[in-house]
C-alpha positions in Angstrom: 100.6 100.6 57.2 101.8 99.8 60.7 104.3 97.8 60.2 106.5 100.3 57.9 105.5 103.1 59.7 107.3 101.2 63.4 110.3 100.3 60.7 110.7 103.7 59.7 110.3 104.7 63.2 113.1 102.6 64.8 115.7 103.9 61.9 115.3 100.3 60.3 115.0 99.1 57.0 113.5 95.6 56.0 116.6 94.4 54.2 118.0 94.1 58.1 115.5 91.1 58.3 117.5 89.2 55.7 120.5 89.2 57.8 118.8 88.2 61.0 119.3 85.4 63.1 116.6 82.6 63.5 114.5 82.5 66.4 114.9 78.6 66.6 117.5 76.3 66.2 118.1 74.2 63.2 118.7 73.9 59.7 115.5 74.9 58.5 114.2 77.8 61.1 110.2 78.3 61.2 110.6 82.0 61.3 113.7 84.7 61.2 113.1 87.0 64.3 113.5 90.8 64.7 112.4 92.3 67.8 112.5 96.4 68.3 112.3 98.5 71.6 113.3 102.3 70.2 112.5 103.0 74.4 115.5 101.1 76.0 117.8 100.9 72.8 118.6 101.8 68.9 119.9 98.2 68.2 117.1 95.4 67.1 117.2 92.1 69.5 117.2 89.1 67.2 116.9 86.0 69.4 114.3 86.6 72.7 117.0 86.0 75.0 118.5 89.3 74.1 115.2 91.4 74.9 115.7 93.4 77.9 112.0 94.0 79.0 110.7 91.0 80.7 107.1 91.4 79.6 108.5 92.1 75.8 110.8 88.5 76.2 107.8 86.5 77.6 105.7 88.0 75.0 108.2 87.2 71.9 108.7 83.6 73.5 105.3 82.8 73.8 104.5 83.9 70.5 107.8 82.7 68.5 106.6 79.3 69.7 102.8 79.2 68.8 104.1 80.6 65.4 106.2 77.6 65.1 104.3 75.0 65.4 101.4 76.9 63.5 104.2 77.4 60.7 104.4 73.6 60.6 101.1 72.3 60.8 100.0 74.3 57.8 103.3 73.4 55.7 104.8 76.7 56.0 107.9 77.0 53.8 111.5 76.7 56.0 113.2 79.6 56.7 110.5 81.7 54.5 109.1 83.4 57.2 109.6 86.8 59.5 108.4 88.1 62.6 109.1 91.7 63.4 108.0 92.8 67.2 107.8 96.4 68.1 107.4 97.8 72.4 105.3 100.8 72.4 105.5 101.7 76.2 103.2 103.6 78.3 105.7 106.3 79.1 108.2 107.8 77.6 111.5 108.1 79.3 111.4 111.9 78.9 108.9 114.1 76.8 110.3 113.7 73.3 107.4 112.5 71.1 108.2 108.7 70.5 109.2 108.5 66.8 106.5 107.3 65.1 105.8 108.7 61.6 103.0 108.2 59.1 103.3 105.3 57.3 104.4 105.4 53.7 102.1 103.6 51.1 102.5 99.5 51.3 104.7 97.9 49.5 104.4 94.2 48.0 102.1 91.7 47.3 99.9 89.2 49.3 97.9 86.7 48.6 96.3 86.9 52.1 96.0 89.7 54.5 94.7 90.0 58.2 95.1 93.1 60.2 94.3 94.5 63.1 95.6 97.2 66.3 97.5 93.7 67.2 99.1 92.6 64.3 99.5 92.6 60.6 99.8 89.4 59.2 101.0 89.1 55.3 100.8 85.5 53.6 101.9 84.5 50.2 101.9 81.2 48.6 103.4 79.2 45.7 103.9 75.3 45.1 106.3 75.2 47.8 103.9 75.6 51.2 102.9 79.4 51.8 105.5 82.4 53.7 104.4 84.9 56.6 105.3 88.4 57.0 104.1 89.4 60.6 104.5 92.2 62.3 103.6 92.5 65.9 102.9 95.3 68.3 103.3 95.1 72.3 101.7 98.0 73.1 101.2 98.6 76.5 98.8 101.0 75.9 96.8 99.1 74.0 96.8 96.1 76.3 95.5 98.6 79.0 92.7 99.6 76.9 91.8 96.2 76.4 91.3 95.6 79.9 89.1 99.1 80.1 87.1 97.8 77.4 86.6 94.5 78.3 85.9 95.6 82.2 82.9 98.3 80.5 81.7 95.5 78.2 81.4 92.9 80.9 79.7 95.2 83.2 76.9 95.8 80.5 78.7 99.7 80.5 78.8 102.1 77.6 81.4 101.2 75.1 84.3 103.6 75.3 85.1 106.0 72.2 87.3 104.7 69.8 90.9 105.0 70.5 93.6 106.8 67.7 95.8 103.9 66.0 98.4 103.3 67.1 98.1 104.3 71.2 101.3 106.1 71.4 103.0 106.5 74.7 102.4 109.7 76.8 105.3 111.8 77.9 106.6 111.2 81.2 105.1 114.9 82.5 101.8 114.0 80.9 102.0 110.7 82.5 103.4 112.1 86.1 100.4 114.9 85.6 98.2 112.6 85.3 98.8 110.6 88.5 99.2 113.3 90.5 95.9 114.3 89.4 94.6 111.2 90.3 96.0 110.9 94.0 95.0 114.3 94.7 91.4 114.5 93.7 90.7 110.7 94.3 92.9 109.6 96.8 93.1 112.8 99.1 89.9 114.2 98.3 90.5 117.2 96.7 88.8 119.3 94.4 90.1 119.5 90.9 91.9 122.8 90.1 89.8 125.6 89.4 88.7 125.6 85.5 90.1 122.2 85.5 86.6 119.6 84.1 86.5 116.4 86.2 89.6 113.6 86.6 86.9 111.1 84.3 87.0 113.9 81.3 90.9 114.4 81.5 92.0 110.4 82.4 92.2 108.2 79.2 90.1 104.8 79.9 93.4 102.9 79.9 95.2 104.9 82.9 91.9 105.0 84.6 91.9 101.2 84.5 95.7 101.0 86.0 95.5 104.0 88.5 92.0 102.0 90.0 94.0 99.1 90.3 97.5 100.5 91.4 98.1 100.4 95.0 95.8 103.1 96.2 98.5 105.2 98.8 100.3 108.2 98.5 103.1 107.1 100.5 105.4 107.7 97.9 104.4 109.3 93.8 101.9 107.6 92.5 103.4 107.7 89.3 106.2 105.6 90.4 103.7 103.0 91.9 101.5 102.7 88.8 104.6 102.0 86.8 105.4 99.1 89.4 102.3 97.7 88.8 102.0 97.7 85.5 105.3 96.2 85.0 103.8 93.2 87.8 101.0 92.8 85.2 102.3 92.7 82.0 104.0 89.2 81.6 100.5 87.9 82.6 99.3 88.8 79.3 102.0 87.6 77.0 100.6 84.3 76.5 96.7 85.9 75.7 98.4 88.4 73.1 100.7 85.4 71.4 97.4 83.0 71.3 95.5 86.1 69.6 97.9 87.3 66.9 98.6 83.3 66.5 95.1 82.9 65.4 94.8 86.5 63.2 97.7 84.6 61.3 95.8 81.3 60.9 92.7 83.5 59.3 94.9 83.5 56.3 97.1 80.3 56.7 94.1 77.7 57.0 92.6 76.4 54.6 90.3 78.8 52.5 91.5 81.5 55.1 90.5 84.8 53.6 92.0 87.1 56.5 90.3 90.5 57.1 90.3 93.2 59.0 89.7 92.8 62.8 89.2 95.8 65.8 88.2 96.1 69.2 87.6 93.7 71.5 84.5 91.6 70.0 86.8 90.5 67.3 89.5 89.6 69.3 87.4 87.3 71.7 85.8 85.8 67.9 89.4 85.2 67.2 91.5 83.9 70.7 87.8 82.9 72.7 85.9 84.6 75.0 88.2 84.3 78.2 90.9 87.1 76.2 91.5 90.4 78.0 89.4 89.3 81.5 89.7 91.6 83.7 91.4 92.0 87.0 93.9 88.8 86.0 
């Protein structure tokens, strides 16, 4: 699954969570926090103060406290429960794949499951109030696509094909390509290379949406611009991603919860309302 595939990925194995501080103060912490960013550095962040990526930090704060006060309205054993956040960026820093391998067959036993591209959310229970095992994604990518698919779907526009799980970043020539691409042929009005089929065929939906809504000059590479944006953006949605994986936990943590699988953006508005993922925030 997802969540040991990202372990594997970052060079970490779960017995680090054992060890790992709480994300909130007390005797009795809600949930033990681990929070991973292979793209900026090898060593795991376990408080959100210590995560360097502001987006990442406003993301694992807005979620570490819905969580909490979830944990404790539905009884949630103390200091039973673990939260594991990955960062898959948008770019690499250079074009090294990001490491990312297939995930090895699941391990343990749940009495509750809900996944989706978002989050996989393990629950077991015994006499004592039920434990959460959740892994979480901020995947820029992903988040991107959202807002391509939700932009088509509001529009009454053709769905977009299904995307590969999980959205891995593109290299940072792939990416730079890319733009380029983008500010010659639709900024500057140039034809497309010979041979080359047209920018919609080559541009995934979720750089189209972010190079549309970049700041449209060539004043200086594009690339670098888009990047700017994005990083403006991002916090915005920390607090729609935290509400959305906070309620894919409480499909197995309420009462008769039964979890499930969940994908695409229909199910995420079922699960977080219809306002998640509106465009041009």
């Amino acid at each position: 699954m997802m969540r040991a595939a990202c372990l594997l990925a970052a060079g970490l194995a779960w017995g680090l969570m054992v060890g790992s501080s709480s994300a909130f103060a007390g005797e009795a912490p809600a949930m033990d926090l681990i929070v991973l960013d292979p793209a900026v550095s090898g060593r795991p962040a376990t408080a959100a103060a210590d995560v360097a990526d502001p987006a990442l930090r406003a993301f694992v704060e807005a979620l570490s406290e819905r969580l909490a006060r979830r944990l404790e309205a539905r009884g949630a054993r103390p200091g039973a429960s673990r939260l594991t956040v990955l960062r898959i960026p948008l770019v690499t820093s250079g074009d090294a794949p990001f490491p990312l391998p297939p995930a090895p067959a699941e391990a343990g036993e749940a009495d509750c499951r809900a996944v989706s591209p978002w989050a996989e959310a393990a629950v077991r229970r015994d006499g004592s109030g039920p434990a959460v095992e959740l892994f979480a994604t901020w995947n820029e990518r992903r988040i991107l696509r959202d807002q391509a698919e939700a932009a088509a779907m509001d529009a009454g526009a053709a769905p977009l094909p299904p995307a590969p799980e999980p959205l891995l970043p593109l290299s940072r020539t792939a990416f730079a390509d890319l733009a380029d691409a983008y500010a010659r042929e639709v900024l500057m009005g140039e034809a497309p290379a010979a041979g080359d089929p047209p920018l919609a065929e080559r541009l995934p939906p979720d750089l189209a949406w972010l190079f549309e809504r970049a700041p449209q000059s060539t004043r200086g590479p594009f690339d670098l611009g888009a990047e700017a944006d994005l990083a403006e953006r991002l916090p915005r949605f920390a607090d729609d991603y935290a509400a959305l994986i906070d309620a894919l936990v409480d499909r197995c943590l309420a009462p008769g919860g039964t979890g499930g699988r969940f994908d695409g953006l229909r199910d995420a508005r079922a699960l977080a309302g219809p306002e998640f993922a509106t465009p041009d925030r």
